[in-house]
PALUMVO-668513 format. One record per residue: x, y, z negated of N, C-alpha, C in turn; residue in one letter. Coordinates in steps of 0.2 Angstrom, whole numbers. Layout:
// residues N
<<X Y Z> <X Y Z> <X Y Z> 'A'>
...
//
This chain:
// residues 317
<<-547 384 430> <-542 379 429> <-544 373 425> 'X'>
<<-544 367 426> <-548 363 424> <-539 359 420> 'X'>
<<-544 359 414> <-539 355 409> <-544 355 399> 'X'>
<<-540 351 397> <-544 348 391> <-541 351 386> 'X'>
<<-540 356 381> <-537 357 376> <-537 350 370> 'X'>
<<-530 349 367> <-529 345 365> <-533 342 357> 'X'>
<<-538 338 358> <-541 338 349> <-538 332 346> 'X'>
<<-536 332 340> <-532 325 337> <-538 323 331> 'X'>
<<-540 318 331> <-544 315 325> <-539 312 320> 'X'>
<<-537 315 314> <-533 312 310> <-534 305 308> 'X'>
<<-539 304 307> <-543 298 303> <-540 293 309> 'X'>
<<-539 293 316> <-539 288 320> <-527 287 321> 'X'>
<<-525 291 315> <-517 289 313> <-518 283 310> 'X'>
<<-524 283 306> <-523 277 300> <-525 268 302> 'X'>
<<-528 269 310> <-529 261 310> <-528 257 317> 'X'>
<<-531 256 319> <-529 251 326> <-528 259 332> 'X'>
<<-531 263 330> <-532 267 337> <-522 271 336> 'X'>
<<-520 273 330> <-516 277 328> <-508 276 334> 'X'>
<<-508 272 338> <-504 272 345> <-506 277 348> 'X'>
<<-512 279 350> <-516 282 354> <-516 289 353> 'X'>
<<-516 291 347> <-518 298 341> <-510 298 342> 'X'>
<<-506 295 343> <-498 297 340> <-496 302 348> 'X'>
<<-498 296 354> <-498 299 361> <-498 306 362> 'X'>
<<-504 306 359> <-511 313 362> <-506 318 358> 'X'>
<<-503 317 352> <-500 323 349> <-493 323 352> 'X'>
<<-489 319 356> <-484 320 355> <-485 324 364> 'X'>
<<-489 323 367> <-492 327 372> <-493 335 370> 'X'>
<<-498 335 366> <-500 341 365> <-493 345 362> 'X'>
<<-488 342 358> <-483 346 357> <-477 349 362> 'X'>
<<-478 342 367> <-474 343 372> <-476 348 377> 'X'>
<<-484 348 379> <-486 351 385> <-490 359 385> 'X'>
<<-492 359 377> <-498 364 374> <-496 367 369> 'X'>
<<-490 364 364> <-489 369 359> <-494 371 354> 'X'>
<<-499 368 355> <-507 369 351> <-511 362 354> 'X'>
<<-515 362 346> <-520 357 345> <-524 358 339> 'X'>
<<-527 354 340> <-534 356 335> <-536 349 334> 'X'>
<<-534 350 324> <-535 345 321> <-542 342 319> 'X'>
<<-545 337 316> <-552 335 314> <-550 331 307> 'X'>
<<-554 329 305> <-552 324 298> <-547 325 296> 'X'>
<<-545 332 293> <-537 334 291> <-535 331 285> 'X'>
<<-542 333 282> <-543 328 273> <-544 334 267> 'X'>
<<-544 342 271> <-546 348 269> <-555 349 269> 'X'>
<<-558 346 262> <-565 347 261> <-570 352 265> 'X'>
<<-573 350 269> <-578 353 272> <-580 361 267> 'X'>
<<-581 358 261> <-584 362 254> <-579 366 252> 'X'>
<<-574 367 254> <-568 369 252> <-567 375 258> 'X'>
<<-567 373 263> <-565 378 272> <-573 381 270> 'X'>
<<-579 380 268> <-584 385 267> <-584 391 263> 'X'>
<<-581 387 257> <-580 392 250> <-573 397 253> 'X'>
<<-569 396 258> <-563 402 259> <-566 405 265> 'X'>
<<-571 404 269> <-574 407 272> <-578 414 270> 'X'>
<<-581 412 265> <-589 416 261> <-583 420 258> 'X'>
<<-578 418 254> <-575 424 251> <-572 427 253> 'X'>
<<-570 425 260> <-564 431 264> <-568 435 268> 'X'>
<<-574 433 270> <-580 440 273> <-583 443 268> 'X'>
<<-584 440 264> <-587 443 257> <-582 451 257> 'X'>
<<-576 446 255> <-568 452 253> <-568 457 257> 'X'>
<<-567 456 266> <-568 460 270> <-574 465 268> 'X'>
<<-579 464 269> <-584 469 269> <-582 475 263> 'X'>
<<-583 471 259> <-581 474 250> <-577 478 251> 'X'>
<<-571 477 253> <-562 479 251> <-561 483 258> 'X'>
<<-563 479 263> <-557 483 269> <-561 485 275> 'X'>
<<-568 484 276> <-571 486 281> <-572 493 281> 'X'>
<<-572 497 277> <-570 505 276> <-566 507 281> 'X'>
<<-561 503 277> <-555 508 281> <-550 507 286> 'X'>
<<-555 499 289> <-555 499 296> <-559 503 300> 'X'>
<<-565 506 296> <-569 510 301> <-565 515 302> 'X'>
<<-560 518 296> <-557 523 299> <-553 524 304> 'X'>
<<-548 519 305> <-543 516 308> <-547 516 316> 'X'>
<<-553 515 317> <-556 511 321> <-557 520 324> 'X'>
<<-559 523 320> <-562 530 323> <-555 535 326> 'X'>
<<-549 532 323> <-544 538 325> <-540 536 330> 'X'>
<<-541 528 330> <-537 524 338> <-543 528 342> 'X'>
<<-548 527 344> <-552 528 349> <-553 533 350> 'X'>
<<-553 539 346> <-554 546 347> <-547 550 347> 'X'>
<<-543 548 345> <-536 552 343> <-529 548 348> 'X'>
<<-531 541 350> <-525 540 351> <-525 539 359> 'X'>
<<-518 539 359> <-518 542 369> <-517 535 370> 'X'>
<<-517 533 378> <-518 526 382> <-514 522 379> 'X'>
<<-505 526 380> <-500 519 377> <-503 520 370> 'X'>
<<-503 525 365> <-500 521 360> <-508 516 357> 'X'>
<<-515 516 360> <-517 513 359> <-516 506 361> 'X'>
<<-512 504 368> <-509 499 370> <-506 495 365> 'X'>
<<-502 500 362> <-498 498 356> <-500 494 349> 'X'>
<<-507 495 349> <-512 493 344> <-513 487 343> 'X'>
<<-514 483 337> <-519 479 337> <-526 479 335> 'X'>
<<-533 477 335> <-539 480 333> <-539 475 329> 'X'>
<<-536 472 323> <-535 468 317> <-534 473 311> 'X'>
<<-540 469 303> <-539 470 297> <-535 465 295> 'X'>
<<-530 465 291> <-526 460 288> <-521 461 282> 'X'>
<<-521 456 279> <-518 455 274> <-513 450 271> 'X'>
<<-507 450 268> <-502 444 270> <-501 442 261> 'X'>
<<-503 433 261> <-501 429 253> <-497 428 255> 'X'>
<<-493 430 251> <-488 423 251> <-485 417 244> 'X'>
<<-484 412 247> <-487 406 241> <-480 403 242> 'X'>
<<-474 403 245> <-467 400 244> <-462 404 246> 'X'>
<<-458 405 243> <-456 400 237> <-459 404 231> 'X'>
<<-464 409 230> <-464 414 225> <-471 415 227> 'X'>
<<-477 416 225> <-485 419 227> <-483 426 223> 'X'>
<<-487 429 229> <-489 438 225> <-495 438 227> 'X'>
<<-501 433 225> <-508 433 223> <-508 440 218> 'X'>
<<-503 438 214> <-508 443 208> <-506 450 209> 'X'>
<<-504 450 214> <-501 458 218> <-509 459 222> 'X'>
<<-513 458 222> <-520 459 226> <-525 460 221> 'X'>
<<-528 463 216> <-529 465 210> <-537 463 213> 'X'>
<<-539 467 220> <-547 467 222> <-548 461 223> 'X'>
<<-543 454 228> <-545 447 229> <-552 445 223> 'X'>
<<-551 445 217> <-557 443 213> <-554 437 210> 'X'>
<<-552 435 205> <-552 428 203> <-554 422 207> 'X'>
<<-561 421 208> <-565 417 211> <-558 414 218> 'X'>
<<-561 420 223> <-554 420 231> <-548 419 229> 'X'>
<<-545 421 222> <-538 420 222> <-537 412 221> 'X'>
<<-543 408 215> <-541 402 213> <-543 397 220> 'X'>
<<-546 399 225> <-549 394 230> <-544 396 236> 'X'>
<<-540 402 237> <-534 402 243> <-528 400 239> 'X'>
<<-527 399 233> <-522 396 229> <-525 388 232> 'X'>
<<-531 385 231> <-531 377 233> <-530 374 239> 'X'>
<<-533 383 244> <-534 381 252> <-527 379 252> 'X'>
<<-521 382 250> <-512 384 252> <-511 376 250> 'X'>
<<-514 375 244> <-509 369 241> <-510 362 247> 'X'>
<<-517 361 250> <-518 356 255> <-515 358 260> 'X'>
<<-517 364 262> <-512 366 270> <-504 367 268> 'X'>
<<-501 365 263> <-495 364 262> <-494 355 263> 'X'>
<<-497 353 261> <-498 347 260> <-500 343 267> 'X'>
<<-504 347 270> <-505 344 277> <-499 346 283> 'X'>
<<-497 351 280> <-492 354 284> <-485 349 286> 'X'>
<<-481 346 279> <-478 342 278> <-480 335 281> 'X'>
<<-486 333 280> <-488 327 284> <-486 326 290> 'X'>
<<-487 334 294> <-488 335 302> <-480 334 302> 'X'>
<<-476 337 301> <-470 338 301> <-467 329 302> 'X'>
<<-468 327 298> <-466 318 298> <-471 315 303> 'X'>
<<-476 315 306> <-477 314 310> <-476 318 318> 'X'>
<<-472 322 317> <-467 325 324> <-462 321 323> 'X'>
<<-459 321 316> <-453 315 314> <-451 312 320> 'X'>
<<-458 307 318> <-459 300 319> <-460 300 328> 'X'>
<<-463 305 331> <-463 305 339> <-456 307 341> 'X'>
<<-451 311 339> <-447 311 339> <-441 308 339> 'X'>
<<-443 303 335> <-437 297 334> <-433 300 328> 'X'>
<<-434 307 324> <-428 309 320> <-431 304 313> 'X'>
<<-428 304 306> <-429 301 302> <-436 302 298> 'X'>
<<-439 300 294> <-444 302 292> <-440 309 285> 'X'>
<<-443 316 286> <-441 321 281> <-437 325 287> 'X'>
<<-435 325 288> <-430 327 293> <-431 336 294> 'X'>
<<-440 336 296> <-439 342 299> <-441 348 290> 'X'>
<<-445 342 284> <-444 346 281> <-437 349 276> 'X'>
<<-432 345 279> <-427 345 275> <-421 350 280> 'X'>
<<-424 351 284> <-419 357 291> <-422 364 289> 'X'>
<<-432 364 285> <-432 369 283> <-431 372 276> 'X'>
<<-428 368 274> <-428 368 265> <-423 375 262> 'X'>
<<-417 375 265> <-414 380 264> <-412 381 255> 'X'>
<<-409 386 252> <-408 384 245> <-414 385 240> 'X'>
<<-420 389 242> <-428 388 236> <-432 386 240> 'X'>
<<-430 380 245> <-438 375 249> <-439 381 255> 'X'>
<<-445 380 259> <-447 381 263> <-451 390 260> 'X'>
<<-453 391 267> <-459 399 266> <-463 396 268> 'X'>
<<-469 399 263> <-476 397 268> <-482 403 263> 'X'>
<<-484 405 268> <-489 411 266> <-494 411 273> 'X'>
<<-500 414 272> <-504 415 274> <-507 424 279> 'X'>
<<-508 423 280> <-510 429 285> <-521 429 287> 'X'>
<<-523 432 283> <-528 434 283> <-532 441 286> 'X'>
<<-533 438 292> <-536 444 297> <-545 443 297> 'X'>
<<-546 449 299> <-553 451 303> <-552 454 309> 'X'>
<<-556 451 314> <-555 456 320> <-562 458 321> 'X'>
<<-565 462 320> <-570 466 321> <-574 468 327> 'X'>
<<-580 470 329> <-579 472 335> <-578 476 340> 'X'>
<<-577 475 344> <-570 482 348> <-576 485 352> 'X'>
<<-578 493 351> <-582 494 357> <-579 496 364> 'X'>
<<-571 495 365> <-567 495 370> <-561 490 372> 'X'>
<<-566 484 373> <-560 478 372> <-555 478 379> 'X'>
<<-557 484 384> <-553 484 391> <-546 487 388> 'X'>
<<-548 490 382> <-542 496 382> <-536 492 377> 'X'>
<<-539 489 371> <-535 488 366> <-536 480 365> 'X'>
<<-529 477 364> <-532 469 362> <-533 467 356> 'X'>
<<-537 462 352> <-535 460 344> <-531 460 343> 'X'>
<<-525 456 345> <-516 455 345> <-516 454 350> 'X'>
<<-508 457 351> <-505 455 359> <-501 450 359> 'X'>
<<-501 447 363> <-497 441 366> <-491 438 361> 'X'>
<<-489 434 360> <-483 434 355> <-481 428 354> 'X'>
<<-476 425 353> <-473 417 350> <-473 418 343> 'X'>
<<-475 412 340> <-473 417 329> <-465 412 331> 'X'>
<<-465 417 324> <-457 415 325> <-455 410 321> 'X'>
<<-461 404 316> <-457 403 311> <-457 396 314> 'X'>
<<-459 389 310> <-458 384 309> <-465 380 312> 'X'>
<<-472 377 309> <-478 375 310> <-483 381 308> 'X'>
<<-487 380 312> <-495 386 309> <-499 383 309> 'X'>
<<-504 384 303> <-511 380 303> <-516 385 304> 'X'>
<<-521 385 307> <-526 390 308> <-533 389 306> 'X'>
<<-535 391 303> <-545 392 300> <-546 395 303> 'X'>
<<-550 395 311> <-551 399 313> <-562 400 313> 'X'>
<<-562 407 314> <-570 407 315> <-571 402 320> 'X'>
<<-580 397 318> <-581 392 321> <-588 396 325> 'X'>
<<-587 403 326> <-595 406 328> <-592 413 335> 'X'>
<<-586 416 332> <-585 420 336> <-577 418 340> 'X'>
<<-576 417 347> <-569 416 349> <-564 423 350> 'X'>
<<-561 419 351> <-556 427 355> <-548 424 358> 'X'>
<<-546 418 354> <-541 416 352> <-536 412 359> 'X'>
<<-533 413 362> <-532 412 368> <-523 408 369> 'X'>
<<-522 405 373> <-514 404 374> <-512 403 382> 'X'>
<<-506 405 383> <-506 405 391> <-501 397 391> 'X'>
<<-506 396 397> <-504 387 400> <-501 388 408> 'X'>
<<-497 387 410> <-496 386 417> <-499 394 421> 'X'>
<<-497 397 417> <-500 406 420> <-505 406 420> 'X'>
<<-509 403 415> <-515 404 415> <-517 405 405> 'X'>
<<-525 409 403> <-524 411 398> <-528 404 397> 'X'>
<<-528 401 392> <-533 397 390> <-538 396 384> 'X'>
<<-544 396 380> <-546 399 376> <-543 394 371> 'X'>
<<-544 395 364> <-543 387 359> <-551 389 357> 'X'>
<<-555 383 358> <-561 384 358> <-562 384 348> 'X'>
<<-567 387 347> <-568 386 338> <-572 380 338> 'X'>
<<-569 377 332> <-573 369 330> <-575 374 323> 'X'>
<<-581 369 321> <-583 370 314> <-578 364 311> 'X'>
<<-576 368 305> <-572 362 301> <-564 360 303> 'X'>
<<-562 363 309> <-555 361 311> <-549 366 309> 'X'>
<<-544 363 310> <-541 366 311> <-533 367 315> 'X'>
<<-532 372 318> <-529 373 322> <-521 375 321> 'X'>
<<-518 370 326> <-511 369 324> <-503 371 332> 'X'>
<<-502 378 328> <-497 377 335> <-490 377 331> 'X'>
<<-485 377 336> <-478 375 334> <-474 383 335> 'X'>
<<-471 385 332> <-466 391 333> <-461 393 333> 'X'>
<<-456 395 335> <-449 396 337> <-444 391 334> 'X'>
<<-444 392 328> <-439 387 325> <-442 380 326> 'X'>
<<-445 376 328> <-448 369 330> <-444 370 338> 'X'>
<<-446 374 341> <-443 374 349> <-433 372 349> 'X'>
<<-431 378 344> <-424 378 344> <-421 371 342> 'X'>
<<-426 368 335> <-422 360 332> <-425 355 336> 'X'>
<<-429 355 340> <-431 349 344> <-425 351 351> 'X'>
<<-422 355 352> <-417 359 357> <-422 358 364> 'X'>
<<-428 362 363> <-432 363 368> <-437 358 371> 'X'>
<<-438 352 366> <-442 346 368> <-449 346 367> 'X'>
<<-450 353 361> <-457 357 359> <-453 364 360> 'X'>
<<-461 365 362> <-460 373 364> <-466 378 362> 'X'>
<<-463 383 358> <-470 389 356> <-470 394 362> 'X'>
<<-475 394 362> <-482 396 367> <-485 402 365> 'X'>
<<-484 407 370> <-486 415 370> <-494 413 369> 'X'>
<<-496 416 365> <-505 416 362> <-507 423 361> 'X'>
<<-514 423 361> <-516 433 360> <-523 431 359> 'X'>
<<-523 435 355> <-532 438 352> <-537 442 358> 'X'>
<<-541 442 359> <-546 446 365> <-550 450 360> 'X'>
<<-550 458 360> <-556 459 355> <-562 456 358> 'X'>
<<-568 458 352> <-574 454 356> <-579 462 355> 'X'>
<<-583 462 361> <-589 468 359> <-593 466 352> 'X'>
<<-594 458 350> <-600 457 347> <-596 454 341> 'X'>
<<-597 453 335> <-595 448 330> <-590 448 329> 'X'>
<<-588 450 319> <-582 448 318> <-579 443 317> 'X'>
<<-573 442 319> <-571 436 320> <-565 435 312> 'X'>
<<-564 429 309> <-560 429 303> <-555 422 308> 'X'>
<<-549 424 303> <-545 420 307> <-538 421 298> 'X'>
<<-539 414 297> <-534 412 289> <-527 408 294> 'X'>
<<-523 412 294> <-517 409 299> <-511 407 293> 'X'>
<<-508 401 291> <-505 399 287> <-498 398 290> 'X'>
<<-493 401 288> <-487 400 292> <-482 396 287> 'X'>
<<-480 389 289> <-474 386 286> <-469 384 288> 'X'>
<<-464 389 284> <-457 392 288> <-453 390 286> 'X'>
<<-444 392 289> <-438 388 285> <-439 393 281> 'X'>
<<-434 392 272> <-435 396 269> <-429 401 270> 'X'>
<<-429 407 268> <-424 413 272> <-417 411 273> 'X'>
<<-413 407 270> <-406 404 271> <-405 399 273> 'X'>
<<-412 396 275> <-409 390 280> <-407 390 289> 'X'>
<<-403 386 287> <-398 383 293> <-400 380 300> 'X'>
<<-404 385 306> <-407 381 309> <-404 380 315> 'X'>
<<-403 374 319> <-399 372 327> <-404 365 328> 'X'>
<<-401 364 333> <-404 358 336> <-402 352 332> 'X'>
<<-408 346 333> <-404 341 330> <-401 337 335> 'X'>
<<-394 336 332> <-391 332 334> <-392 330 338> 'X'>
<<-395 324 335> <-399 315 342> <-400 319 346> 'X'>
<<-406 326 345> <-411 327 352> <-405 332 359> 'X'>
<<-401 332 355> <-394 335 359> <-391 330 364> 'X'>
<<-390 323 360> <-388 318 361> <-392 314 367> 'X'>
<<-398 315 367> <-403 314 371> <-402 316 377> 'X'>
<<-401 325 377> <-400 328 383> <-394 327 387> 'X'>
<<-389 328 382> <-383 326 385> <-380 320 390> 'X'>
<<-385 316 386> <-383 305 391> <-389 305 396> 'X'>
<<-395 310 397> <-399 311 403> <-396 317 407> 'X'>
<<-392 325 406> <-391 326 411> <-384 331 410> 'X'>
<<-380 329 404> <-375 332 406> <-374 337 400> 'X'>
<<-381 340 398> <-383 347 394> <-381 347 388> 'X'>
<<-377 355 386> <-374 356 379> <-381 357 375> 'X'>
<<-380 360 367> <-385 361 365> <-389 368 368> 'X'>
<<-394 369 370> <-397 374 374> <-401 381 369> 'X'>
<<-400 378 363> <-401 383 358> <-395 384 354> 'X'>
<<-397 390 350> <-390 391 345> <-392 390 338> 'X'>
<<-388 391 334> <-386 390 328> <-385 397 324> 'X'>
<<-391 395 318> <-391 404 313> <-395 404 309> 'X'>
<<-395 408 306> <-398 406 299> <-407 410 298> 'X'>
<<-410 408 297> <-417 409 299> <-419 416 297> 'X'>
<<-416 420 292> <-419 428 290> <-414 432 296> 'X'>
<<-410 429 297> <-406 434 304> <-411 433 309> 'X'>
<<-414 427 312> <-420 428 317> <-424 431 315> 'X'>
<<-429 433 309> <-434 436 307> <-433 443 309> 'X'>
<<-426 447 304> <-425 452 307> <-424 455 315> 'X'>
<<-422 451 320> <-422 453 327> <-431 452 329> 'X'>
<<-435 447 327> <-441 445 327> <-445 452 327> 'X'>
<<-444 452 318> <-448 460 315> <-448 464 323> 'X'>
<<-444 466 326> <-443 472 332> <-446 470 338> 'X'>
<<-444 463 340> <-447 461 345> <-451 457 346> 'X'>
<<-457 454 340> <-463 450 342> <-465 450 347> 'X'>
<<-465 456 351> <-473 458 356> <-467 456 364> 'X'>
<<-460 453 362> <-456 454 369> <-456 445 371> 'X'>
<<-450 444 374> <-451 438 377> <-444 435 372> 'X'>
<<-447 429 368> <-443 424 365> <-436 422 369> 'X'>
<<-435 422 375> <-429 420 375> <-423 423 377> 'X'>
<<-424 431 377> <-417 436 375> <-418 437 366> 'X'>
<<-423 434 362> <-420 433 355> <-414 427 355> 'X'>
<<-417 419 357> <-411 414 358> <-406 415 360> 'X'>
<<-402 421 368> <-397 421 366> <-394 429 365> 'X'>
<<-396 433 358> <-394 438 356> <-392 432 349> 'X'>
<<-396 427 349> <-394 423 342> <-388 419 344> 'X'>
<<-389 418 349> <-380 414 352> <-377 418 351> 'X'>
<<-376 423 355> <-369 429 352> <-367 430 348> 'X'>
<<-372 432 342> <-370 431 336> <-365 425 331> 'X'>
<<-368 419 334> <-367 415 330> <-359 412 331> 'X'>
<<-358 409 324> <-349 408 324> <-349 401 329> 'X'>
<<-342 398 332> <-343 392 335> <-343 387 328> 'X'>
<<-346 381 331> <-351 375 328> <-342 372 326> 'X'>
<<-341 371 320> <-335 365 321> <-336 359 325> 'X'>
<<-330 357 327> <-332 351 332> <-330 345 326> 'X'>
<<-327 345 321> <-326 340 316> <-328 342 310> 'X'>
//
């Protein structure tokens, strides 16, 4: 299948090219759901220093008791439930509204003060990106950060994986297929080993690894408030026979009592082109997570309307 996966140079927002840079994203949000950033403004010396300490970490801390995990799926576990598997080591920071860094004792000082800096810029760049979906959308500038602000700001925590290598990648995947559930995702991914895959038109498509980039998809709640103008996009990990693969997945979400629905205008949109009510529902972001928690690995859109059910009707004044 011949097609281009979407790459944006950030640096080409800032001057005569940035019509063109604005296009290509409002593309990739509309047609890919994923793109892969360049010039994000995230120091080169910065994405090296959280690499060396999250393999460093792995090895040290957790490669152990992957081996073990790795020896009772393939020797002990039957067909389904290793179906049911993911062949991932991982770990979850989280850094809003409240970090529990200091809840990971083995991190090391060094790791904690440099995934404490990586956060503060992928927070930073995260909000950038957010205003410039604003902006292709026509909504106001803030908009989407302020849909996920909820009453203590946004969530945003990180998810740091190893995927290892599988000596049975027929049997087990890294992860299986999934939409995330939240808001924006920024991804570090390894620039040496792939796996990282998204389905396009039925077909699976790789996101190739860039040195230095980083990668950006959209996630349920971005699908719902645009009322389906962006769409999050089923992705899946492939184990690999060779090389482990690190993958620093940063997720920036409503925060647990925010109030998520479509906005308005983009309702307004739908409605004066073809008739259409809002096509999402209205709910509050921790009731999604908890139907989410159970059914990540299922199809996103009997969550949408198990969330309509529930939900009370909208006032009309």
């Amino acid at each position: 299948m011949e097609c281009s996966f979407p790459v944006i140079n950030m640096e080409k927002l800032q001057g005569g090219e940035r019509e063109m840079a604005m296009e290509l994203l409002r593309d990739a949000c509309e047609n890919w759901g994923f793109f892969e950033l360049l010039n994000h403004g995230i120091s080169p010396e910065l994405m090296d220093e959280v690499e060396r300490l999250t393999k460093e970490h792995y090895k040290k801390c957790r490669e152990q008791k992957f081996k073990e995990f790795e020896r009772n799926a393939l020797e002990n576990g039957s067909k389904s439930e290793v179906a049911d598997m993911d062949w991932e080591s991982t770990f979850y920071l989280r850094h809003l509204p409240v970090s529990n860094m200091s809840e990971f004792p083995d991190m090391g000082d060094d790791y904690r003060k440099v995934m404490k800096e990586f956060a503060a810029k992928l927070e930073m760049l995260a909000e950038c990106l957010l205003d410039l979906l604003c902006e292709n959308l026509g909504l106001e500038k803030g908009y989407l950060k302020k849909a996920f602000y909820g009453s203590e700001g946004p969530s945003f925590g990180t998810k740091v994986s190893s995927y290892p290598p599988c000596p049975r990648p027929e049997l087990i995947k890294g992860l299986r297929a999934h939409t995330d559930a939240g808001g924006i995702i920024l991804l570090f991914q390894d620039d040496r080993v792939s796996g990282l895959q998204l389905l396009k038109d039925g077909h699976w498509i790789d996101v190739p690894p860039m040195r230095h980039s980083i990668v950006i998809n959209l996630g349920d709640q971005l699908e719902v408030i645009t009322n389906g103008k962006y769409k999050s996009v089923l992705h899946r990990v492939v184990a690999q026979t060779d090389g482990n693969r690190m993958s620093i997945a940063s997720f920036y979400n409503p925060g647990s009592d925010a109030v998520i629905f479509p906005a308005p205008s983009l309702v307004q949109q739908e409605a004066e082109k073809d008739d259409a009510a809002a096509a999402y529902p209205r709910f509050v972001f921790e009731d999604y997570m908890k139907l989410y928690v159970v059914q990540k690995f299922q199809a996103k859109e009997p969550r949408f309307e198990a969330m309509k059910a529930m939900a009370p009707p909208i006032p009309t004044s």
